[in-house]
Residue, then its C-alpha position, 0 to 999 in steps of 0.5 A: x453532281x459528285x464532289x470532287x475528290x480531293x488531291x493525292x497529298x504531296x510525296x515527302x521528299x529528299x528535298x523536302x526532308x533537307x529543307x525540314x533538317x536545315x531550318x531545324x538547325x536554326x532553332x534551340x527549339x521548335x514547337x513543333x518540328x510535326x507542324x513546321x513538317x506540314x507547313x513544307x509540305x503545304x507551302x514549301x518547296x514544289x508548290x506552285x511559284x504563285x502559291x502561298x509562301x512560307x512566311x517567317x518573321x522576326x522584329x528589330x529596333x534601330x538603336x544605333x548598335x547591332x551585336x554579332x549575334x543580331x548581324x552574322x547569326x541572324x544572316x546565317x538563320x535567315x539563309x538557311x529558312x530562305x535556301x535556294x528553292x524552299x518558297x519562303x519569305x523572312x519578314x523583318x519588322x522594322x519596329x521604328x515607331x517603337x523606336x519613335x515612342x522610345x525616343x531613340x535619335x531624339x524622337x526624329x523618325x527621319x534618323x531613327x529610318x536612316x539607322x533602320x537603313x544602315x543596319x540593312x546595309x550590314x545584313x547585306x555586307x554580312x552576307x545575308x541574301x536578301x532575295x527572299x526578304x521583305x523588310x516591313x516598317x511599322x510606322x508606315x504598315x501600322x499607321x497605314x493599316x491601323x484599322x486592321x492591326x489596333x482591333x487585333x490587339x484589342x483582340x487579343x488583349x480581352x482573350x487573357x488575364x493580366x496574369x498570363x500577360x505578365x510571364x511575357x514581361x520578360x521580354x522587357x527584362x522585368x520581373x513580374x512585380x515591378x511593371x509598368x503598364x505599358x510593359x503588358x501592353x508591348x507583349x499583346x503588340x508583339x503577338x498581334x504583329x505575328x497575324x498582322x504581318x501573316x507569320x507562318x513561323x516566328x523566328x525570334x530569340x528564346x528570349x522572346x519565347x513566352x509571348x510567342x507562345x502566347x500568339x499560339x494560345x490566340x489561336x486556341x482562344x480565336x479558334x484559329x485552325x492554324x498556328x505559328x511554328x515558334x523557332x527560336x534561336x540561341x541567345x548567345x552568353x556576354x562576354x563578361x562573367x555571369x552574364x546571361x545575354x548580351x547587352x547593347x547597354x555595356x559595350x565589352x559584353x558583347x562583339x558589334x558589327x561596327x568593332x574594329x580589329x584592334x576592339x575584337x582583340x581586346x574584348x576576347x582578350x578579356x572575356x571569361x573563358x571558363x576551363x570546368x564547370x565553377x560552383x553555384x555561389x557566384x551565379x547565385x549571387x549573380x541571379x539573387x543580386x538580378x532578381x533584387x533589381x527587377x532584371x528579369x533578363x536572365x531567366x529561360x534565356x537557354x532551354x539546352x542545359x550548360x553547366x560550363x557558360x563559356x562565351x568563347x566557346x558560344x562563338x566558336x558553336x554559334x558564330x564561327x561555325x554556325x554556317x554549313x560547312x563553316x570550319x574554326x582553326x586554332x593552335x594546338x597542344x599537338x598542332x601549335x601551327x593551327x589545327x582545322x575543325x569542322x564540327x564543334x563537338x570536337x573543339x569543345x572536347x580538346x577544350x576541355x581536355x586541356x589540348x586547347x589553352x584558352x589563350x588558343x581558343x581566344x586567338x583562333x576566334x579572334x582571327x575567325x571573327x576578324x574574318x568574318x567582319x572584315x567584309x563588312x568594313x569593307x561594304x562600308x569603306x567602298x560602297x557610296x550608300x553604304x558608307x554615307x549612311x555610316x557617316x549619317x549615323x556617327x554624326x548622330x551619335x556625336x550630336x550632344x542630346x539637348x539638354x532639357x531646360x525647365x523652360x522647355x515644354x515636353x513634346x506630347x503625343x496626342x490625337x487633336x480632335x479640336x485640331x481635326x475639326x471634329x469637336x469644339x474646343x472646352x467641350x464638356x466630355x461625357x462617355x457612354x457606358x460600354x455596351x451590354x444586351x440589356x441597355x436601361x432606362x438608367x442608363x440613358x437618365x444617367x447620359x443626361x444628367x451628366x450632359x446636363x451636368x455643363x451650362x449650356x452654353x458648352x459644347x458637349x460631347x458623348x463619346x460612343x467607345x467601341x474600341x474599348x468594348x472591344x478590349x473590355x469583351x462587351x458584348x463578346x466583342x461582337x462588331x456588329x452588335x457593339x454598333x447596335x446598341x449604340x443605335x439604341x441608345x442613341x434613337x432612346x436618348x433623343x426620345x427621352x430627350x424631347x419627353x423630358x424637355x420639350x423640343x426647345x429645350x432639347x439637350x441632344x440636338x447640341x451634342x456632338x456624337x464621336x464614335x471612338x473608332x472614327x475619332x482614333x482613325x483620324x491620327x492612330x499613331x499619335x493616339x495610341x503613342x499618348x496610351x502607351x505614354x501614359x502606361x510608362x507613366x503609371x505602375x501596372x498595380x495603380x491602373x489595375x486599383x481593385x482589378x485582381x490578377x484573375x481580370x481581363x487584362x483589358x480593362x488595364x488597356x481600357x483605362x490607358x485609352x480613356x486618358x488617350x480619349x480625353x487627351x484627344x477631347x482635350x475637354x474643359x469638363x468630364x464626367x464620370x460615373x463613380x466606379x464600383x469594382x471596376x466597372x464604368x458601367x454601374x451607375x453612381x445612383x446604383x452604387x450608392x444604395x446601400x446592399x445591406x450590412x455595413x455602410x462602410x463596406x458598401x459605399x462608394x469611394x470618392x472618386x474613381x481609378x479613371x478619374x484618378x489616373x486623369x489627374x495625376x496624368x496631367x499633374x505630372x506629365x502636362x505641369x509646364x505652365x506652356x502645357x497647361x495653357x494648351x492642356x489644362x487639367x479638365x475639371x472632373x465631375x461624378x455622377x451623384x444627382x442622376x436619379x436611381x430607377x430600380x424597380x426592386x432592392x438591391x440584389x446579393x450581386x449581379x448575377x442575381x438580377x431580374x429583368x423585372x428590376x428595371x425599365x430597359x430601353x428595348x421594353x415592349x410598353x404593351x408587355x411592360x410599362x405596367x407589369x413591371x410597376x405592377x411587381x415594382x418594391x412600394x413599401x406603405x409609408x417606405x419613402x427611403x426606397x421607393x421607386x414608384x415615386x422615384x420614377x414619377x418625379x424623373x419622367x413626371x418633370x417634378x425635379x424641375x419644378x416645372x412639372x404637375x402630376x394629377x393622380x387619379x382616385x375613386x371619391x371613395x379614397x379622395x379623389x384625383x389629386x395634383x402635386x407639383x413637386x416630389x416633397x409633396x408626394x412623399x409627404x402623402x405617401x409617408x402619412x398613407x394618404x396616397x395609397x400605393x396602387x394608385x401611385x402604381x397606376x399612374x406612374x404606369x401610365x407614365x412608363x406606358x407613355x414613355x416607352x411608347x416613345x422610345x419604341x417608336x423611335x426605335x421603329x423609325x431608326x433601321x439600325x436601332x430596330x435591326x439592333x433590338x432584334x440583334x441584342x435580344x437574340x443574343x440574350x437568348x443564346x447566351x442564356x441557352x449556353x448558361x443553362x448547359 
């Protein structure tokens, strides 16, 4: 059958051409007017009514206040991208759970929504034709839909480093020295929101420029074919000298949609209005005076050069006349009763010819923008919503802020798992390592001896964390083999279990099994609100420890997500494997061997970033004693008895690893039980470092002393022998009366027995066995792309 041919692309316009130069206006700059040309033509004006929309976006927070650029600007910008006939939809993304986490309006969502309304209320009255708009609120759509918009930032968190992360801090107005860690968190939030809400363009300020192009970086990462077109408007001068932007902190920096006449005059009255362009040294001391206090607001926040600064002029230019056809009259030198102009070129030049005094520009803007207001004013006064929800936000702002009494309990954000019936209370927390395509023996005896680590009367619980393999790219992030090894593990563990410690004295059949995903899902926002509270708390250098700047700045994301785990666990006890390099999984028995060289280089430090940033959390922010009788510290335990089940010495690093180093739990028993023992390091006489008897006294019950091992000899070499503790092997083998390939030959059999086990258990479990084949193919691709 012939394929059909594709469509004749659509003919370029007039009309097209119009909406193209009209939208391009909004904008210092566009990146790229080529592509904001294609996504007319594929999704704007003559495509069909029920087609796909041109979607644009941009993001505000209900504080209270809104400038003039954020009211009359953004009402012209957002007519011009939403015209008569140009098939697009401007999404505002009402940021009221960032305003929750901020505790604006005393941490009351009911008034933070009020102010998200009453700001509506004066786009309308701006002008602002809301026929082509959506408003989106964020605690509802990321709440509602946390299954969709957590994973994308996880997404988007393991594809950078902290380095990239932390040129997007500007958008905090912070230098990149002086972070918290949430302040890495909030620029991965912005760009997911951009694919949360399907944003063909991002028209937000050039203040937001850096993490809009990161959100196109993302799609090279995430081989997304089609990225957002970044617009971004004009940031309009204080009103004060020197200052880059303005600042809802200080009043008279800026116009607000709620000013009187009588406060129009007085700011413009005193605000600087340069006649020529002055000498570097105030601005210097200007950026040299911000830089010291960590105020990274202004810088690139103007991509067109302006050696003048003059805000009256950046009103008359962005404000005044920024609407099509918009004209800005004033007095004159020649024209004293007032003069008209209809291009801003013009105002600027007699400016600066001297044929304007500022005191005329101040007056004629004055009028202009008393102009431009006084609807609003009126919408307030006349209209009945509108002026209640005027009424509704005075009275909160002469609401008097509690004071807060040292008898008052901080409120805390958490996810309550105990509370969602899915673990028991005092539980004992241990956390499965993140997964990998090669699960170990060792890890699932390292599982163990921390479960076993509680008394046994404790509930316990293992925690499967497959949002942080997510943002830690294990696995490459892969979503169904994250789940895979979890099977593994899982079906191993229980088969080892029973090897181990008989069906009665079973440790798993009294775990409780949480998958992260499932847990987070039962309360998203009061989890990730604990994160991110815990990233506020921690300057980014402290949750990083020993990361470098080159790291994925996941791992940052995934240790605020451990403190949010045990927070929702709300455990009496943790355990934790000692960390080395960063990496939660490398066992504290592995860590602790001695790579060569100098003892002091190599040993472990006491205790982990994890653990220390659990208990510094709890010290500082959990110490009201109403808290600490809810959430006490939990007592936190490293993993220092696990035995050590490495086949070989210790490599030069990772990288040098050979699968003959270890047992892992996907070994085949007949390929590996006893080639593995076979080519196992068993110095004659060695018992510091010797695996064959490490492994006899783990799987042979000896480190109980419940467990008697018969090894089998010729007459000739003294025949069968028993021992029923690891002292008395080592004892013989140390004096060369056991001899190393007839301790081989038993603990082979042994690891025979054993894997036979656990393949078993693997065969009976579907998705353990679909696991194995999934994770082993997977190896063998990625050890295709390495010899590449």
């Amino acid at each position: 059958m012939p394929k059909k041919e594709a469509p004749p692309p659509r003919p370029w316009t007039d009309d097209l051409e119009a909406d193209l130069q009209r939208i391009l206006t909004v904008g210092e700059e566009c990146i790229s007017a080529k592509e904001l040309q294609s996504l007319i033509l594929s999704k704007g004006r003559g495509t069909p009514d029920d087609g796909p929309r041109i979607r644009l976006y941009d993001g505000f927070e209900p504080s209270g206040r809104m400038h003039i650029a954020q009211g009359l600007l953004k009402s012209v910008n957002v007519n011009k991208c939403t015209a008569d006939g140009t098939h697009s939809t401007f999404c505002f993304w009402v940021a009221d759970w960032f305003a929750l986490m901020n505790d604006k309006m005393g941490g009351d969502l009911q008034k933070i929504v009020i102010v998200g309304k009453y700001l509506i209320e004066v786009w309308k009255a701006a002008g602002m034709d809301l026929s082509n708009v959506e408003f989106r609120w964020a605690s509802e759509e990321i709440t509602d839909n946390a299954h969709i918009y957590w994973p994308i930032m996880l997404d988007v968190a393991r594809r950078f480093n902290v380095t990239r992360i932390k040129k997007c801090c500007q958008i905090m107005g912070r230098l990149e020295g002086n972070l918290t860690a949430a302040q890495v968190l909030y620029p991965l939030m912005q760009c997911t929101d951009v694919f949360f809400l399907k944003a063909d363009i991002c028209q937000l300020g050039v203040d937001q420029r850096k993490v809009n192009m990161l959100a196109r970086e993302y799609c090279d990462a995430a081989k997304k074919k089609y990225k957002p077109v970044i617009l971004s408007h004009h940031m309009l001068y204080g009103l004060k000298k020197g200052q880059e932007k303005m600042s809802k902190s200080d009043p008279d920096s800026a116009i607000f949609m709620e000013d009187t006449v009588e406060d129009v005059r007085r700011k413009i009255t005193k605000a600087y209005c340069p006649t020529a362009e002055e000498g570097g040294g105030a601005a210097g001391e200007e950026e040299k005076t911000s830089a010291e206090s960590g105020d990274a607001g202004k810088e690139s926040m103007h991509l067109t050069e302006d050696t003048l600064k003059n805000p009256i002029l950046d009103y008359v230019q962005h404000i005044v006349m920024s609407p099509p056809g918009a004209t800005f009259t004033c007095a004159t030198s020649a024209a004293p009763e007032g003069h008209t102009y209809d291009k801003y070129e013009a105002v600027k030049e007699d400016f600066l010819a001297g044929n304007i005094t500022p005191d005329q520009l101040k007056e004629g803007l004055i009028e202009s923008l008393n102009t431009l207001l006084q609807p609003v004013r009126d919408h307030f006064t006349n209209d009945e919503t509108a002026k209640g929800l005027l009424e509704q936000v005075r009275e909160f702002k002469r609401e008097a802020a509690p004071v807060a009494s040292g008898d008052e309990a901080p409120k805390v954000f958490r996810l309550d798992l105990v509370k969602e019936g899915v673990v028991q209370p005092n539980s004992h927390l241990v956390m499965a390592p993140l997964p990998n395509s090669t699960p170990t023996m060792q890890s699932a005896a390292d599982i163990l001896t921390k479960l076993k680590a509680a008394d046994a009367d404790t509930p316990k619980v293992l925690l499967l964390r497959d949002w942080t393999a997510l943002v830690n790219n294990a696995l490459d992030a892969d979503v169904k083999l994250i789940p895979a090894y979890h099977a593994i593990l899982l079906s191993t563990l229980r088969a080892l279990d029973i090897h181990l410690h008989g069906e009665d004295g079973a440790i798993m059949k009294n775990v409780t099994i949480v998958l992260q995903s499932e847990a987070i899902l039962k309360d998203p926002s009061n989890y990730w609100i604990s994160v991110i509270n815990a990233g506020r708390h921690f300057q980014l250098d402290t949750v990083m420890g020993g990361m470098k700047d080159a790291d994925c700045v996941g791992k940052v994301i995934g240790r605020l997500m451990m403190i949010g785990d045990v927070l929702g666990v709300n455990p009496k006890s943790i355990a934790l494997e000692m960390e080395n390099d960063g990496d939660m999984n490398i066992s504290s028995a592995m860590a602790n061997m001695n790579l060569g060289g100098d003892d002091s280089a190599t040993s472990p430090s006491t205790q982990s970033v994890e653990a220390t940033l659990i208990e510094e959390f709890y010290s500082v922010k959990l110490s009201h004693p109403s808290l600490q009788s809810i959430l006490p510290l939990p007592t936190i335990t490293h993993n220092t008895s696990s035995p050590n089940l490495a086949l070989q010495q210790p490599r030069e690093s990772i990288a040098h690893k050979q699968e003959i180093d270890e047992y892992f739990l996907t070994d085949d028993p007949k390929v590996n039980g006893k080639s593995k023992m076979k080519k196992a390091f068993c110095e004659p006489g060695n018992i510091e470092f010797c695996p064959p008897i490490a492994l006899l006294t783990y799987f042979g019950g000896l480190d109980s002393g419940a467990g008697k091992v018969t090894i089998s000899r010729s007459p000739e070499n003294g025949g069968d022998v028993t021992y029923t503790s690891k002292s008395q092997v080592e004892a013989d083998f140390e004096s060369g009366v056991l001899h190393p390939g007839d301790l081989k030959g038993c603990i082979s059999t042994i690891m025979v027995e054993v894997l036979t086990k656990t393949s078993e258990a693997i065969k009976k479990d579907g998705s353990a066995a679909k696991g194995v084949k999934a994770l082993k193919a997977w190896e063998k691709k990625m050890s295709k792309q390495k010899k590449k």
